[in-house]
C-alpha positions as CSV (number, residue, x, y, z in Angstrom):
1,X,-67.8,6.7,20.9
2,X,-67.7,10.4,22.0
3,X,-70.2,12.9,20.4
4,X,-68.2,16.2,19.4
5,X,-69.6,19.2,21.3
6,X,-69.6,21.7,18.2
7,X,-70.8,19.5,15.8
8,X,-73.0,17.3,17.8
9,X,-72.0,14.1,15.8
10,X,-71.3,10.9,17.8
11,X,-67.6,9.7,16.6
12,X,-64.9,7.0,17.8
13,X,-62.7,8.2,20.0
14,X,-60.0,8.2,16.9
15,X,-61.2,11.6,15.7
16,X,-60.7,13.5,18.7
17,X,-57.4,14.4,20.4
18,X,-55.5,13.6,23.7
19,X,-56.4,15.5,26.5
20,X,-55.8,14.0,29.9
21,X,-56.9,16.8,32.0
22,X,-60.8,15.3,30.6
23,X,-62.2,12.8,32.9
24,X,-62.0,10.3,28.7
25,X,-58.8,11.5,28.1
26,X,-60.3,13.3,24.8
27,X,-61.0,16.6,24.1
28,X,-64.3,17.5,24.0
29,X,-64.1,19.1,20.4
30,X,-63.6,16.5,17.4
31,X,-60.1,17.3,14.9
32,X,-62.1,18.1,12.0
33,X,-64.0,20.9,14.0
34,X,-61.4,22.1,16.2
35,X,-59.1,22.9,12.5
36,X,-62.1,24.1,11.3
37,X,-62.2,26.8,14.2
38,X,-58.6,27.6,14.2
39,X,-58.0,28.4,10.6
40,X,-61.5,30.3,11.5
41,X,-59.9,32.4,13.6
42,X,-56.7,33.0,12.3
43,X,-58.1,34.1,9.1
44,X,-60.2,36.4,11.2
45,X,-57.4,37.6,13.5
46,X,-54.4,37.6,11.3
47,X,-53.5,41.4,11.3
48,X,-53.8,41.1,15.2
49,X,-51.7,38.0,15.4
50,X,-48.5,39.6,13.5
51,X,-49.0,42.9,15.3
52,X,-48.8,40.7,18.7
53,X,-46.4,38.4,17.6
54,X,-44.1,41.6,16.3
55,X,-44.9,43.5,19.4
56,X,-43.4,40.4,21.2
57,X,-40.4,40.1,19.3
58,X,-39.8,44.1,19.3
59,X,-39.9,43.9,23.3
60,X,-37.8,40.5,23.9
61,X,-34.8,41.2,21.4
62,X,-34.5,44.9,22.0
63,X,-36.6,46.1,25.0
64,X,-38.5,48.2,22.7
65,X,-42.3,49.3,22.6
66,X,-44.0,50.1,19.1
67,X,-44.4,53.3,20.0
68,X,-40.4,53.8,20.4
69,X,-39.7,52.8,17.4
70,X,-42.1,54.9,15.9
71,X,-40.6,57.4,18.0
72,X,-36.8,56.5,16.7
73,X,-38.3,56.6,13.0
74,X,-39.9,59.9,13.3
75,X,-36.4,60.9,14.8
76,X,-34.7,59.8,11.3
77,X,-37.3,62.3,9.3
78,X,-38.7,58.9,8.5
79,X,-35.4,58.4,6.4
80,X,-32.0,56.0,6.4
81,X,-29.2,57.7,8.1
82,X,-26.7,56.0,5.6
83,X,-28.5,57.0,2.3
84,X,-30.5,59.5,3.4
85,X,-33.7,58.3,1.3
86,X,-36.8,57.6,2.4
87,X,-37.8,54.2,4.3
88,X,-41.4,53.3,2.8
89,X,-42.7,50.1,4.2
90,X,-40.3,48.2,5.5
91,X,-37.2,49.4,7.9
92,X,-34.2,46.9,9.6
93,X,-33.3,47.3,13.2
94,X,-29.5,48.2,13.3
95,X,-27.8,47.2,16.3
96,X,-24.7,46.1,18.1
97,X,-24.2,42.2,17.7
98,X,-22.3,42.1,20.8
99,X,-24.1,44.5,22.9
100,X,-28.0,44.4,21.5
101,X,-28.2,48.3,21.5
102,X,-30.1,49.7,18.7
103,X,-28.5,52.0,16.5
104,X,-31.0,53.0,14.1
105,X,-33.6,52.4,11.5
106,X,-32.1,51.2,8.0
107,X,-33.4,50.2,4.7
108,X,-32.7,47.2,3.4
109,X,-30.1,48.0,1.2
110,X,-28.0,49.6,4.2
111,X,-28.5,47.1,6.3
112,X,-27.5,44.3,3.9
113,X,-24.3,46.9,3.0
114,X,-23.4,46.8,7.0
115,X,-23.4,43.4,7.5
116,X,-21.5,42.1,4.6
117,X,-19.0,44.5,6.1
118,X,-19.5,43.0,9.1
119,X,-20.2,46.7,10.9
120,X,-16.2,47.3,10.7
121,X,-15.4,50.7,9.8
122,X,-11.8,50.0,8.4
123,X,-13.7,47.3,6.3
124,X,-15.9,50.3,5.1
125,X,-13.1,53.1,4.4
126,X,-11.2,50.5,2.6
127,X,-14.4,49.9,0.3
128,X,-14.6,53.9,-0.2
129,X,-10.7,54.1,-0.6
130,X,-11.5,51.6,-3.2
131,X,-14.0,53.2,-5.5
132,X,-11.8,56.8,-5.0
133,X,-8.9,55.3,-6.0
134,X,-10.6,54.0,-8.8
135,X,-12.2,57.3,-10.2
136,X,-16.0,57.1,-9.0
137,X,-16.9,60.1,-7.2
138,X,-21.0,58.9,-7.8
139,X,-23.6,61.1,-5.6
């Protein structure tokens, strides 16, 4: 029997997990408490924990701070370079697949757009010599 150091109940060893750095082998916090804490604090902290976890992801795939993508955003007038029309909340990061280089900001619908033409240019004239050919001469 262990007694939880949150809670201050005495409970078999069952309903506590491993740790074998403690001298018991248990953690000195019981399960029921430590989930307890832990959805506590990530109900809490959520905002932060995206932003981190974001920030993270921005700096290991690209080798790019928040702030320079704001920066690149700002540079678009806060727009897509393909359609020209406003990116409200949410933006993809265009980039070489071979190289990682960012290109640019997109909206979804771009982005999507590139990538099914798997960024090939010919792929992309073709698909405009298409609908030319074809009589739409849309906006």
């Amino acid at each position: 029997m262990k007694v939880c150091s949150k809670c201050n109940i005495e409970k078999p060893f069952s309903e506590f997990n491993k740790d074998k750095t403690k001298q018991d082998g248990f953690r000195t916090i019981c399960k029921k408490c430590r989930v307890a804490s832990s959805a506590s604090y990530y109900s809490e902290n959520t905002g932060t924990i995206r932003q981190k976890v974001k920030e993270y992801w921005l700096r290991s795939r690209y080798g790019m701070e928040m702030k320079d993508l704001e920066a690149l955003l700002a540079s678009q007038g806060y727009c897509c370079p393909i359609c020209k029309e406003k990116i409200k909340n949410s933006y993809h990061i265009d980039h070489n697949h071979d190289t990682g280089e960012v290109r640019g900001l997109l909206c979804g619908c771009c982005n999507r757009g590139l990538g099914i033409f798997k960024d090939s240019p010919s792929r992309i004239q073709n698909a405009f010599q298409y609908l030319i050919d074809r009589g739409y001469y849309g906006p």
